[in-house]
C-alpha positions in Angstrom: -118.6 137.5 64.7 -119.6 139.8 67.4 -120.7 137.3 70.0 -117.3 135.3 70.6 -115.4 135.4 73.4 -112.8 133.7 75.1 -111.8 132.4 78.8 -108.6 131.2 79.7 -108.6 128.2 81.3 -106.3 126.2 83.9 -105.8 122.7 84.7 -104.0 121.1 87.4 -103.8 117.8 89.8 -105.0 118.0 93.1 -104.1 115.9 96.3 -106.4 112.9 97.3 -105.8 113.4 100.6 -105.7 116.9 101.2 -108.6 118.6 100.5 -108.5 122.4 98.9 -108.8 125.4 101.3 -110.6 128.4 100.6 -109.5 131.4 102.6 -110.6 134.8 101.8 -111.3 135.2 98.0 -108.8 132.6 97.6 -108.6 128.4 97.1 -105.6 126.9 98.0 -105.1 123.1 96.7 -101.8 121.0 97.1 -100.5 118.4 94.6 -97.3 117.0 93.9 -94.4 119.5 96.0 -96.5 122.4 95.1 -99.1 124.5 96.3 -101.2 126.4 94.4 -103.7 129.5 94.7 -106.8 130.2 92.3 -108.5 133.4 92.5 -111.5 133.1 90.6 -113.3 136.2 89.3 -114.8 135.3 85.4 -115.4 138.8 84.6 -113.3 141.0 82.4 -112.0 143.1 85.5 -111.2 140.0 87.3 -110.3 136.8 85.1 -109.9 133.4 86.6 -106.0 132.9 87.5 -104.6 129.6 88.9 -101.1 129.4 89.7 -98.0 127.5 92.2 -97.2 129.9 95.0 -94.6 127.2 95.8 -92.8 127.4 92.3 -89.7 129.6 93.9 -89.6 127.4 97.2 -90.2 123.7 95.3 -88.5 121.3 97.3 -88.9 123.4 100.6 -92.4 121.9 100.6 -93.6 118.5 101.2 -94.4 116.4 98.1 -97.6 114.1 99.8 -100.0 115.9 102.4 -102.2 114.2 104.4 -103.4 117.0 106.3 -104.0 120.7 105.2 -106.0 123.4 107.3 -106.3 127.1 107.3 -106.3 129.3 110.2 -107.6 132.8 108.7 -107.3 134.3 112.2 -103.6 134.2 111.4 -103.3 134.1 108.1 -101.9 130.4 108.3 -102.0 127.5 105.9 -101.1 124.4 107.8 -99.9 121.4 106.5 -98.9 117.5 107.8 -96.9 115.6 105.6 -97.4 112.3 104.5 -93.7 111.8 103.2 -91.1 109.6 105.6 -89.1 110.9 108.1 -91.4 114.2 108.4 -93.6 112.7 111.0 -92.8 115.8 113.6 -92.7 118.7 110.9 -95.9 121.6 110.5 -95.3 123.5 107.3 -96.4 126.8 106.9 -97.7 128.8 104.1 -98.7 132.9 105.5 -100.3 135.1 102.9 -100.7 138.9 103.7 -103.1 140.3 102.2 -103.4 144.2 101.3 -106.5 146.4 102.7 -107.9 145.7 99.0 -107.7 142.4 98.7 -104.6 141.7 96.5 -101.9 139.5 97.6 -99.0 141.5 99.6 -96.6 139.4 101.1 -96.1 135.4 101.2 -93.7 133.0 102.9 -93.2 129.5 104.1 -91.8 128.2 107.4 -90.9 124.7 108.5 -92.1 124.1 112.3 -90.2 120.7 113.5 -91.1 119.0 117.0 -89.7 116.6 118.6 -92.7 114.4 118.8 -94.9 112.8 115.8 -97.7 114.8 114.8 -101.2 113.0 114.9 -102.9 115.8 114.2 -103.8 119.7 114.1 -106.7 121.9 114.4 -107.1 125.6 114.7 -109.4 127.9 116.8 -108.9 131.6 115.9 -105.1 132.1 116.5 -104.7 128.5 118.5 -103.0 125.9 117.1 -104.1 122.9 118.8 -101.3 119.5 117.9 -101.7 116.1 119.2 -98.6 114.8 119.5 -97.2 111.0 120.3 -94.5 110.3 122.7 -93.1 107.2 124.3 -93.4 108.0 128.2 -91.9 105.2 130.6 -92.3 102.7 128.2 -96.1 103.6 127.4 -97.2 105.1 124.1 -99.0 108.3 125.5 -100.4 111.7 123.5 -100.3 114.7 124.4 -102.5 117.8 123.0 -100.0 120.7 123.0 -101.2 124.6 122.5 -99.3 127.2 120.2 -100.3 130.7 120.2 -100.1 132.3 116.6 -101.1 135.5 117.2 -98.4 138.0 115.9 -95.2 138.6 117.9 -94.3 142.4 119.4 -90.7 143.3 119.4 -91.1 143.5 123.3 -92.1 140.0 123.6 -90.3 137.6 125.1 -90.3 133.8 123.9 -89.1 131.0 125.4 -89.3 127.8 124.5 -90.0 124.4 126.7 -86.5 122.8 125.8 -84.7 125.8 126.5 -83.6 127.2 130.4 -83.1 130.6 130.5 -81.5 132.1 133.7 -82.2 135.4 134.9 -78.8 136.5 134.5 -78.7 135.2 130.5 -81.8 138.1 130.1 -80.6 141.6 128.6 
């Protein structure tokens, strides 16, 4: 017949507590250890493709989310984990993406404090974290404010834990 055609089709799980992301011409949706991408076209040029970015890092990444956000100013995916003893951990997912569109670069990072995370938000290329710490006895948060705008060569970055003395600058 000369009116058939055929669509391929993909089927996964997705998280009940983390909620799918759409950044760019993209959806992002976690399940399981794994995150996953769909880039949905339907046409001939562009077919519908769904697939785990996390495949070659499985393990790296948490295996129950309870808190996923995007911050496109950044090119961020942001996740809190729901699994135990990861109360004080962000993980990262950071696509590039290439002046057309297509998918350049990808990586994931691991960002531990050293308090519980509540939770995060971003604004443009602010990540805002409420933390909880016991202070003097009293259970007290604090909001803390991380930059994520891309790093220069010539910038220097400390860090609050850390004392640097003039002397250990070169």
């Amino acid at each position: 017949p000369s009116t058939v055609s055929l669509d391929s089709g993909n089927e996964y799980s997705v998280s009940a507590s983390a909620e799918p992301l759409k950044v760019g011409q993209y959806l992002f949706f976690v399940d399981r250890g794994r995150l996953y991408i769909h880039a949905g076209g339907g046409s001939a040029n562009r077919p519908n493709l769904s697939f785990s970015v996390s495949e070659q890092a499985y393990g790296y990444f948490p295996y129950t989310v309870r808190q996923a956000i995007s911050a496109p100013a950044s090119d961020y995916l942001l996740f809190l984990s729901a699994d135990a003893g990861e109360e004080n951990i962000i993980y990262v997912f950071q696509q590039r993406t290439l002046p057309d569109g297509s998918i350049g670069q990808q990586a994931f990072y691991r960002w531990i404090f050293d308090a519980p995370i509540e939770y995060i938000t971003a604004n443009g290329d602010q990540l805002k974290i409420l933390t909880k710490r016991i202070v003097q006895g009293v259970e007290t948060r604090f909001m803390e404010i991380l930059d994520m705008s891309r790093v220069d060569l010539g910038d220097i970055l400390l860090d609050r834990r850390y004392i640097l003395k003039s002397a250990d600058i070169t």
